[in-house]
C-alpha positions, 0 to 999 in steps of 0.5 A: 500500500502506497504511503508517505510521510508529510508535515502539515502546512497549513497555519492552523493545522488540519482545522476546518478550512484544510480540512474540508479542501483536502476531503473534498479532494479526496472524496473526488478520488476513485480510491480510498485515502487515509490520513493517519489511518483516518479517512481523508474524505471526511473533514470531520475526521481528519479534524479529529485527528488535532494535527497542527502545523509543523506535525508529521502525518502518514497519507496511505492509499491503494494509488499512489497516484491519490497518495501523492495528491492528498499529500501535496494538500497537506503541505500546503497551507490552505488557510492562507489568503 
């Protein structure tokens, strides 16, 4: 199973914004995505997860194709203006 390990970029964590824009992007996917074992389609649960900026997460996935897309969102500060 494809995985990567990547350090949440964004300024407030993986909170509300980030994490609506990344689940929305994985949900789009035609594989599952996990971040942290949790469900990357649910920004509910990635909330859950308390990442905060500068935290290391592990995206995993069948594809790593989906992997690699999920993980350059959580790179990225999503939160900024």
């Amino acid at each position: 199973m494809p995985s990567k390990s990547v350090i949440v970029g964004s300024s407030v964590g993986l909170h509300a914004r980030p994490a609506a824009i990344i689940a929305e992007a994985a949900g789009a996917l035609s594989s599952p995505v996990t971040i942290n074992g949790i469900d990357a389609s649910s920004s509910l649960m990635i909330m859950t997860l308390g990442a905060k900026c500068g935290d290391t997460v592990e995206v995993q996935g069948d594809d790593q194709t989906g992997v690699d897309q999920i993980a350059d969102l959580v790179i990225q500060d999503l939160d900024a203006d």
